[in-house]
C-alpha positions, -999 to +999 in steps of 0.1 A: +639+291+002+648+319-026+622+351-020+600+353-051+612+374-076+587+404-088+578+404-128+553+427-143+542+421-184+557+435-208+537+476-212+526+467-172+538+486-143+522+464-113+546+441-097+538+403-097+551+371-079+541+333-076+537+328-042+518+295-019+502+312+011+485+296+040+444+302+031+440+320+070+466+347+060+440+360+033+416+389+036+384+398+024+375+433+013+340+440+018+341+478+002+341+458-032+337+418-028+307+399-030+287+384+003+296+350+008+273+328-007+276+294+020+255+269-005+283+274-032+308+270-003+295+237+007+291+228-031+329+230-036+337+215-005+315+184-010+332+184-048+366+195-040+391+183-068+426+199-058+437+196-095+406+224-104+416+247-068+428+271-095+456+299-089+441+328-060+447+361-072+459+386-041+471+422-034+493+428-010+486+458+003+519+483+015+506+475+052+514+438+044+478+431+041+468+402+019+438+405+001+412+382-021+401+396-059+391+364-068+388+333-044+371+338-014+344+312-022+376+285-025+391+302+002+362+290+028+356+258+015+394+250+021+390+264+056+363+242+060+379+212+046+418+215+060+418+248+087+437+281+080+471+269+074+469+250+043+490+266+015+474+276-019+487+293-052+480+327-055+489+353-081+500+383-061+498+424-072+520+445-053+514+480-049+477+488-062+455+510-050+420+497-037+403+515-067+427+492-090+414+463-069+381+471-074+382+472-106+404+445-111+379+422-094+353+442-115+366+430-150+379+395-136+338+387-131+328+408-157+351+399-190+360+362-180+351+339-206+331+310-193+338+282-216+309+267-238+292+240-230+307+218-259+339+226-249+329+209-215+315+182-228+342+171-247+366+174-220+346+153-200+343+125-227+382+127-226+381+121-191+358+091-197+333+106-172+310+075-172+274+096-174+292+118-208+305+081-222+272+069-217+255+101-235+282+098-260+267+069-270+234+071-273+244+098-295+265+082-319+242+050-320+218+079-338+241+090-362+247+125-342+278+142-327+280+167-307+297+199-323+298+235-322+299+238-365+268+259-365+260+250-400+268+211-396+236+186-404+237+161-373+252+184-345+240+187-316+254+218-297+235+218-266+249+186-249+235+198-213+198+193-227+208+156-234+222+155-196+194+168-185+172+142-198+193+113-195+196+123-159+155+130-153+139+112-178+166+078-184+186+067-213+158+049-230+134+083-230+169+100-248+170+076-272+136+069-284+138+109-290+171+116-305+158+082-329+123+098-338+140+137-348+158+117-369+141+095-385+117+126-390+143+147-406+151+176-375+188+171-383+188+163-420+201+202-430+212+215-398+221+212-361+194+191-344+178+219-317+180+218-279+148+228-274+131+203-297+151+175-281+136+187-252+097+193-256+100+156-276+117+142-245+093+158-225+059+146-244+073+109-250+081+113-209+049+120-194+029+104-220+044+074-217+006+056-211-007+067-238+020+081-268+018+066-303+049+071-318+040+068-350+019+091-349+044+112-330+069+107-358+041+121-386+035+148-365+074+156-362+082+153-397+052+177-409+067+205-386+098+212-387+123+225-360+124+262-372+081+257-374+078+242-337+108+269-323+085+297-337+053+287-325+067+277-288+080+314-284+053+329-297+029+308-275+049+319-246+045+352-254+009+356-265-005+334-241+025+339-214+026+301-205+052+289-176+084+270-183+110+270-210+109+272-245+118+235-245+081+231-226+064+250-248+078+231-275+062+204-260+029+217-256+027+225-296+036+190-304+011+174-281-015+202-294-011+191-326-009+152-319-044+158-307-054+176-339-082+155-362-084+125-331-121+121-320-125+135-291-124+098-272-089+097-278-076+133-272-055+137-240-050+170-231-017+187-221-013+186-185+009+212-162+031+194-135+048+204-105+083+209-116+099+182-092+077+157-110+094+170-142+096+140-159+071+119-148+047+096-167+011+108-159-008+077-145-033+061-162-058+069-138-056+109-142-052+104-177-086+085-179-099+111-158-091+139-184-102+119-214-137+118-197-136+160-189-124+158-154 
């Protein structure tokens, strides 16, 4: 096999090959790298896609040394998975200094882009991931897209707040609340907000028992998104109340589906634990805290 050739870029002076190296030939620089975190080790391993293993990028050092700027969390879930001689591509410097290193890992975690979550979501939906397609569409069914236009009535740019609740709360709770923003009017003149998808997901969630979603719409179409967005941050801040702002949202509409009802028929917001996120408040409590309890 030819020896790789070394190239720099055009204006660069650092020498740079293409090279597969077995994974157990690569070293870790403590001086500058961070500590291993094992749960996102064991996260790639139990997810491990070779087609996303990515390119390692290495210095070799004059002594021959082979060292990590960016990898070592791939690096140990590959020695977990297949042992230290398994081959991976690696990007290799030659001749840096460990100062260059340093801050080459430095601006590799600092300045890399992570793409946006739209972007994401529309790969997926290329890739036909089922749970996306799904998403997908409930979304369409309501006239919405998801898109990044910041300006554009009907676009959802928060797709992850729709996973969330199609994942916690079910399809049907996504749809009954992507239908009642807009049937009230959230996305008639611009993008349909994550955080009032999510304190409406939230409200028509654990109310479940006891909602009237008429009354729910009213209340929706009388405050608009920009209205309940204001008023959930400055509730967090005044009264410093746990949670997102997507919760808070929540709270504000439920506070003001209570407003004007006799007192008979108010329900009061209730706190949950967070692993019972999204679950309908029994009939029994609820009863409870109708009657003061």
């Amino acid at each position: 096999m030819m020896a790789p050739r070394e190239k720099s870029l055009a204006g660069g002076g650092t020498k740079q090959t293409f090279e597969w190296l077995p994974v157990g030939d690569l070293a870790v620089d403590p001086k500058y790298q961070r500590c291993l975190d094992r749960r996102r080790v064991d996260k790639i391993a139990r997810e491990f896609d070779p087609d996303l293993v990515g390119v390692f990028t290495i210095s070799r050092r004059d002594s021959g040394e082979e060292v990590i700027l960016d990898g070592q969390h791939r690096q140990a879930a590959i020695l977990d998975l297949w042992g230290e001689h398994e081959r991976v591509p690696c990007q290799v410097f030659h001749g840096l200094s460990r100062e260059r290193e340093a801050k080459l890992f430095a601006d590799m975690n600092v300045k890399r882009v992570r793409p946006h979550t739209v972007d994401v979501y529309i790969a997926l939906l290329a890739a036909k991931d089922p749970e996306t397609v799904a998403i997908d569409r409930i979304i369409r069914k309501n006239g919405l897209a998801v898109n990044r236009n910041l300006r554009r009535a009907g676009a959802i740019r928060s797709p992850e707040t729709l996973r969330r609740i199609f994942k916690g709360a079910g399809p049907e709770i996504l749809d009954r609340t992507l239908d009642l923003l807009v049937k009230a009017g959230h996305a008639d003149e611009e993008p349909l907000a994550g955080e009032v998808i999510l304190g409406t997901a939230v409200v028509l969630s654990r109310y479940a028992h006891v909602i009237d979603e008429k009354r729910l719409y009213k209340i929706l179409e009388a405050n608009p998104s920009r209205r309940l967005l204001a008023a959930a941050r400055t509730l967090r801040i005044e009264v410093r109340v746990e949670g997102d702002v997507g919760t808070a949202v929540a709270r504000i509409v439920w506070d003001r589906y209570n407003r004007g009802r006799r007192v008979a028929g108010r329900v009061l917001w209730v706190d949950v634990p967070s692993g019972r996120y999204w679950d309908a408040i029994p009939d029994d409590r609820l009863n409870r805290i109708e009657d003061g309890d």
